[in-house]
N, C-alpha and C positions, 0 to 999 in steps of 0.2 A: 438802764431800764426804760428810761422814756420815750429814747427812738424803738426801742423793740413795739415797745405797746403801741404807738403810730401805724410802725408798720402792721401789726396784729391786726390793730383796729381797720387802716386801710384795706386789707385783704379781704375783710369781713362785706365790707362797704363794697369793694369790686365783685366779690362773689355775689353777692346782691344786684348787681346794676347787670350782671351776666345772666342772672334769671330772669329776671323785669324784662329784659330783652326778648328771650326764648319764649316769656310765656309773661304778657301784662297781665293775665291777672292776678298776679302776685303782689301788683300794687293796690290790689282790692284787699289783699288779708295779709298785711306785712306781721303783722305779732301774730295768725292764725296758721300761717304756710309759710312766709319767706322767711321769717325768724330761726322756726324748727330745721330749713332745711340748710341752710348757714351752720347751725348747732352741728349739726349731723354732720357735716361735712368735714368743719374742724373740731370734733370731740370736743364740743365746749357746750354751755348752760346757755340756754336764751335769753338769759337778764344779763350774761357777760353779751351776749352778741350785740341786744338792745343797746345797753351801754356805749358799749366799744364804737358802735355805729354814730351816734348821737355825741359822743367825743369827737369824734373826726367831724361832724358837721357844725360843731363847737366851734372847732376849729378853724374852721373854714368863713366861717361868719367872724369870727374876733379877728383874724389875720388874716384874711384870706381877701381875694379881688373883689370886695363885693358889687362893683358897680358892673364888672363881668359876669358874677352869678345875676345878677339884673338882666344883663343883656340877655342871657341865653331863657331866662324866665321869661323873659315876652313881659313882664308887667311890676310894679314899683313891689318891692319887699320891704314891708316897714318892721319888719322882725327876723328875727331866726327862723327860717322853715323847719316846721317838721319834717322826721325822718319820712315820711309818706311824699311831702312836697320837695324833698330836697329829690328824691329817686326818680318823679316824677318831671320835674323838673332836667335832671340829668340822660335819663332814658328819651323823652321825648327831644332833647337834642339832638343825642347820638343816630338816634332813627328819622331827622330830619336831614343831618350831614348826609349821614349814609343815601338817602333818596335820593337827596340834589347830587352829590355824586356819582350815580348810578345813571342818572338823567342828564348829565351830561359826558 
């Protein structure tokens, strides 16, 4: 049961970082729009997706590289990011890789 729910939860989290992408301003209303449309997607409740989401960044901050989520933050993390900062955080990476590689 507890790999399934990772991978659940992870899916949730990618589907999310896959909209932020297409369209920032979903990092303006994540429980108003990026919540519901997650829900939507996988037939599930917005307090499960909230959750699910918020586990996995648990996770990621208790086990996870934090000095690497620092690195790609640009600035010192002296707690757990919010789901808003963690997206944030992830998205404006990936659309920085993306640029410099494109650039050259």
């Amino acid at each position: 049961v507890g790999s399934e729910m990772c991978i659940r939860d992870s899916r949730y989290l990618c589907y999310g970082i896959v909209l932020c992408l297409k369209d920032e301003d979903y990092l303006l209303a994540i429980s108003k729009e990026l919540y519901p449309m997650i829900a939507k997607k996988f037939n599930t409740t917005l307090s499960c997706v909230e959750r699910d989401i918020r586990t996995v960044i648990q996770v990621c901050w208790d086990r996870g590289n934090k000095t690497y989520l620092q690195d790609i933050a640009l600035h010192p993390l002296t707690c757990r990011p919010t789901t808003g900062q963690f997206l944030d955080i992830i998205v404006s990476y990936i659309q920085y890789e993306c640029d410099t590689e494109a650039a050259s």
